[in-house]
C-alpha positions in Angstrom: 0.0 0.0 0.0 2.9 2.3 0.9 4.8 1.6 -2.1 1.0 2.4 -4.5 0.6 5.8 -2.6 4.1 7.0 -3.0 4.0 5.8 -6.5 0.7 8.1 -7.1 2.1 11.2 -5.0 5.4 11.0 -7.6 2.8 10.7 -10.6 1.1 13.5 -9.5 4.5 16.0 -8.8 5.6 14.8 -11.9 2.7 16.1 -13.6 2.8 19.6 -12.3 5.0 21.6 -14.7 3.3 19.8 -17.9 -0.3 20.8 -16.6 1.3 24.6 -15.4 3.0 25.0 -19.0 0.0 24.0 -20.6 -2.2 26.7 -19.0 0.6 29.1 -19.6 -0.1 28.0 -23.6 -3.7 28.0 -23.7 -3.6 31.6 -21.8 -0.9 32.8 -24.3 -2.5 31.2 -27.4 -5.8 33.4 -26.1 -4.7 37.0 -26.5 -5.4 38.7 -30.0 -4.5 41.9 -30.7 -7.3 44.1 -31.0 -9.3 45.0 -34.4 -6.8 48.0 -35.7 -7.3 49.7 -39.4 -4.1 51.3 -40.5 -5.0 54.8 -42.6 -2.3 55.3 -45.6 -2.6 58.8 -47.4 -1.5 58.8 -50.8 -1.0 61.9 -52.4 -2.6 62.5 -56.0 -1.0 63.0 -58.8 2.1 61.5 -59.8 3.7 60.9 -56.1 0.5 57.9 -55.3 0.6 56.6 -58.3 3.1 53.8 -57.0 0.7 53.3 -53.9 -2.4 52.5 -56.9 -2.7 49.0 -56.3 -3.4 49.0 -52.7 -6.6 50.8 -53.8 -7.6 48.1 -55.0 -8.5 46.4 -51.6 -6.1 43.2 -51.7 -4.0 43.6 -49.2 -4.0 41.2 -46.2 -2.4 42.1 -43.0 -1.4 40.2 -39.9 -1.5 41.1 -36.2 -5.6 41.8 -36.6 -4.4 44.5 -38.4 -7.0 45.9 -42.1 -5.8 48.9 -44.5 -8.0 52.0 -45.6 -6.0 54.0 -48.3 -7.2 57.7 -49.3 -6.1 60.2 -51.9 -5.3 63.5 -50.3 -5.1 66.1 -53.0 -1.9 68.0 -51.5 0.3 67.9 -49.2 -0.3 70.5 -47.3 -3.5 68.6 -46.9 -1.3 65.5 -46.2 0.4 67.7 -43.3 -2.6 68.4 -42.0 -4.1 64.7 -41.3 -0.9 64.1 -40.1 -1.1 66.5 -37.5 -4.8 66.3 -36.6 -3.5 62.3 -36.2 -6.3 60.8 -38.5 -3.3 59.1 -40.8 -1.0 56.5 -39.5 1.4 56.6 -42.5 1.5 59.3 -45.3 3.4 59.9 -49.0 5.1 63.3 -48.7 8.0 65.2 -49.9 11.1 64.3 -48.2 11.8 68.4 -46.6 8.0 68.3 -45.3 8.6 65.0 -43.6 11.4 66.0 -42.1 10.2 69.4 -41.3 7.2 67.2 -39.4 9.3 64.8 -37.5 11.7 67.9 -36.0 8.5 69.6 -35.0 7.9 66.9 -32.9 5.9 64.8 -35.1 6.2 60.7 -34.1 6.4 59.9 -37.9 9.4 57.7 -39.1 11.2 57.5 -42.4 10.2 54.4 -43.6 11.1 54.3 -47.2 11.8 56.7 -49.9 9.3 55.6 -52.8 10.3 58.3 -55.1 13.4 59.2 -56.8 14.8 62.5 -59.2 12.1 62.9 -62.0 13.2 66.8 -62.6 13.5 68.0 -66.1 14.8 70.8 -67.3 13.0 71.5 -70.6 13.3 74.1 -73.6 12.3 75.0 -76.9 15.6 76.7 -77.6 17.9 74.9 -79.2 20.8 76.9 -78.6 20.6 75.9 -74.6 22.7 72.4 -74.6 24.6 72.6 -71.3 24.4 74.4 -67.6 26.4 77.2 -68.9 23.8 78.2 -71.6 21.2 79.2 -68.4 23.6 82.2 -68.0 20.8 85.6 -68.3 18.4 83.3 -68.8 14.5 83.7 -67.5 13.8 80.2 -66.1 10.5 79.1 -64.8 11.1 76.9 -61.7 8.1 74.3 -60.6 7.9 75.5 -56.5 9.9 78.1 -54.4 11.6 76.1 -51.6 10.9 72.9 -53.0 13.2 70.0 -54.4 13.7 71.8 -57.9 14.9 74.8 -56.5 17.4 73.3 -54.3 18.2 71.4 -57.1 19.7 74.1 -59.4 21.2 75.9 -56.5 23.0 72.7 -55.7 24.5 72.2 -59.3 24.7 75.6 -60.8 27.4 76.7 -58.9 29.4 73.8 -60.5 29.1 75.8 -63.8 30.5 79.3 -62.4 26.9 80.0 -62.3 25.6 82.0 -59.2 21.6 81.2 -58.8 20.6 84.9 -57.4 22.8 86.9 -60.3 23.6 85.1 -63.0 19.8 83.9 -64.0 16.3 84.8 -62.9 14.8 81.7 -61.6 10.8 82.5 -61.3 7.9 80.9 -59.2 4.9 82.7 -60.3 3.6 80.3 -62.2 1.5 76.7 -61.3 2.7 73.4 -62.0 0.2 73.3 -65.0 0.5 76.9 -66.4 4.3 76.1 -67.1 3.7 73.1 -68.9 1.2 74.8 -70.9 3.0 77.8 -71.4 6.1 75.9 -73.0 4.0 74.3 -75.5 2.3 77.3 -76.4 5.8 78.9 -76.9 5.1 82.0 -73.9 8.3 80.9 -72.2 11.0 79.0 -73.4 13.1 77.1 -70.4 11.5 75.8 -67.4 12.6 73.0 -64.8 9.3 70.7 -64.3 8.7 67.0 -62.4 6.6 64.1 -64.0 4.2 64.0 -64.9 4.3 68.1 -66.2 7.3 67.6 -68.1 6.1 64.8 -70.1 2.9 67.1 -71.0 5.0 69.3 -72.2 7.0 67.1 -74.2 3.9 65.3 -75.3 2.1 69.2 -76.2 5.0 70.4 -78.2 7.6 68.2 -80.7 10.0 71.6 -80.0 10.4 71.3 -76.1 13.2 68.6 -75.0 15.1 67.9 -72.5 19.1 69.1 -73.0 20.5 67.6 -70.9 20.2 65.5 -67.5 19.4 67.4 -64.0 20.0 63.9 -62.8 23.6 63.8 -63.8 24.2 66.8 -62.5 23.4 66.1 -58.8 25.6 62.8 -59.2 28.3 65.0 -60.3 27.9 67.7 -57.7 27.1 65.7 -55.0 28.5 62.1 -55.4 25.0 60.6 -54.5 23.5 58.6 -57.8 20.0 59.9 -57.5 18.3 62.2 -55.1 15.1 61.5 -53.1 11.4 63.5 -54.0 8.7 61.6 -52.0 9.2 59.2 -48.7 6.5 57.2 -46.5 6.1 57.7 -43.3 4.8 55.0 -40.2 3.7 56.3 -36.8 6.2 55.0 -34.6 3.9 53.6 -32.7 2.4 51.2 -35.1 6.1 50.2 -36.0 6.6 49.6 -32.3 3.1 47.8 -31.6 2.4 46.1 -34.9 6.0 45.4 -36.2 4.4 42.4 -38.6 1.3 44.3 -39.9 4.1 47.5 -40.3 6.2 45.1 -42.6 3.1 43.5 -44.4 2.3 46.9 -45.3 5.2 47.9 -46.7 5.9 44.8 -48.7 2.6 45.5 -50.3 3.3 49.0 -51.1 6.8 47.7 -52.7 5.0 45.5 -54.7 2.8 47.9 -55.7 5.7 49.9 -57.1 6.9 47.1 -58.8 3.3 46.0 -61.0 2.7 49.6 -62.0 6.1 49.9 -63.3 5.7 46.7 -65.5 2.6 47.7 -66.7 2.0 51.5 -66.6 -1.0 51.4 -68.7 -3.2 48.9 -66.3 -1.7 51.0 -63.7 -2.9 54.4 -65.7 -6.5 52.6 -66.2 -6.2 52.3 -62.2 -5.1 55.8 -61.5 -8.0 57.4 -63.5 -10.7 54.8 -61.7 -9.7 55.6 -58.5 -9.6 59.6 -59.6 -5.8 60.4 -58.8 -6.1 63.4 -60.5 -4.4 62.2 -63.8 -6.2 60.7 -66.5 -4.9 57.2 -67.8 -3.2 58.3 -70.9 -0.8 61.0 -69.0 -0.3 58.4 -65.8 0.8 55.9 -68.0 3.2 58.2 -70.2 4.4 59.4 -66.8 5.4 56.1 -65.0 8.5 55.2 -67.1 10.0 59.0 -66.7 8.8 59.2 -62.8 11.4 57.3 -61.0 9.6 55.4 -58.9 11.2 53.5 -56.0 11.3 51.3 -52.7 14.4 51.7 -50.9 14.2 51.4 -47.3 15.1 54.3 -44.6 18.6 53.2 -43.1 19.5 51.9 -47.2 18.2 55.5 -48.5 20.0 57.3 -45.2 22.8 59.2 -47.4 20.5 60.4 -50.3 18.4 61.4 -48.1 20.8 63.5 -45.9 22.7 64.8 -48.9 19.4 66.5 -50.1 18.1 67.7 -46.8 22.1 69.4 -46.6 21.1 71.2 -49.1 17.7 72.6 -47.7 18.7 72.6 -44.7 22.3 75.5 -46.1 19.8 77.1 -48.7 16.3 77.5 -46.5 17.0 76.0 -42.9 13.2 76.0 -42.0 12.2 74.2 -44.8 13.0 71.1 -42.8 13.1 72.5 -39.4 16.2 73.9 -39.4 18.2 71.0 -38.6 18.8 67.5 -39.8 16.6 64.8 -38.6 18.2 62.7 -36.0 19.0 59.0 -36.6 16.0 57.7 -34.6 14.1 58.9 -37.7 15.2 56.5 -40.0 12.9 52.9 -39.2 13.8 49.3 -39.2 12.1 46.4 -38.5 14.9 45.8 -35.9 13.6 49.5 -33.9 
């Protein structure tokens, strides 16, 4: 009899942990994350056009996590959900995002998605280098925005100084300067996709003389230089690290099927009312550079650019360079 009880008593012991571990697992195994929608802003126009496809309502996320995706027509308007907090990640330019995230903003660079697609265009065809622009009226697409800093970064490199030697003017829309250059009202401008390709579409005399691109390489070292970035609240990288990956695989893909098919990504763009009809966004995709490179990769493009903004028009970024925190990965 003793030998039967003692035998039962060590049975029992012996059974502990596995019946404690398995409570552990079933208590584990019971806690979801609660129901969470992420809101993306993509701007209209050219910038979403590489976010198109997750308009189309077929991503799946992990981590109970669902995406709602919204054109926002500017972004100003874009700076403005961001602040009011109704956006969780955002397409924006890469000063205004890092004028946001020095204001205190908890929004992270997460991925520049858009790369140099600055032309400079002209219908006269004595202008075939840098040097030509000398006394020149050019028409600049934005005062205190990438194309300006542009041509002050590289003019200098052709003995050219940007507040004497030219007259770079902002007083006209986007639009108007395409429009203007194929009518034949002005004759040089500096214009991004998808304006530029109007133009050269509007008017077999505009062209492009030579490469804005190149230039930057060759005044800068950096091969390209960053236009648009996506954002993440850092606390839905923190709190949903898998759903915050997920998301930005989808966008990369995204990227990557408009790119290979521009006109099913046009048809999109027009559906969907990105302000572009299907036609111009399909023209567009091949000039517009689009991208997915991922914050700490894109790290040195992105602070040779914001150098430049931050020498020529500190405020335009908030008047210092984003500290390294600012720059996501799935490790932080």
């Amino acid at each position: 009899m003793k030998r039967i009880i003692a035998a039962f008593i060590a049975t029992a012991l012996l059974s502990l942990p596995s019946f404690a571990m398995g409570g552990k697992e079933s208590k584990e195994a019971s806690i979801q994350l609660a129901p969470m929608t992420i809101r993306a802003g993509a701007l209209k126009g050219p910038t979403g056009i590489g976010m198109i496809y997750l308009f189309e309502g077929e991503t799946t996320l992990p981590e109970n996590a669902s995406l709602s995706v919204e054109a926002v027509p500017s972004a100003d308007a874009m700076a403005a959900k961001l602040l009011s907090g109704e956006l969780d990640a955002a397409v924006l330019p890469v000063n205004m995002a890092a004028k946001l995230y020095n204001a205190g903003l908890q929004y992270r660079l997460a991925a520049v998605v858009g790369n140099g697609m600055v032309k400079i265009l002209t219908t006269d065809a004595s202008i075939v280098s840098l040097s030509d622009l000398r006394g020149r009226d050019v028409f600049v697409a934005g005062q205190g925005a990438t194309p300006e800093f542009l041509l002050r970064t590289i003019l200098p490199k052709a003995g050219l100084n940007p507040d004497t030697d030219l007259h770079m003017s902002f007083n006209l829309p986007y639009p108007e300067i395409a429009a203007s250059l194929v009518a034949g009202k002005i004759d040089i401008a500096v214009l991004p996709e998808p304006f530029a390709t109007l133009a050269l579409k509007g008017n077999p005399a505009v062209r492009v003389p030579f490469s804005l691109s190149e230039l930057w390489t060759a005044a800068t070292g950096q091969r390209d230089y960053p236009m648009s970035v996506f954002v993440m609240r850092s606390s839905l990288l923190a709190e949903r690290p898998a759903a915050a990956a997920a998301l930005l695989a989808a966008y990369k893909a995204s990227i990557g099927r408009a790119v290979a098919d521009p006109a099913a990504a046009g048809a999109l763009v027009e559906k969907h009312d990105m302000g572009l009809k299907a036609s111009i966004a399909a023209a567009a995709i091949p000039a517009a550079a689009f991208t997915f490179v991922p914050a700490l990769e894109a790290r040195s493009s992105v602070v040779a650019l914001l150098s430049v903004f931050l020498a020529a028009s500190p405020a335009s970024i908030g008047s210092k360079l984003p500290d390294g925190d600012w720059y996501a990965s799935p490790a932080r």
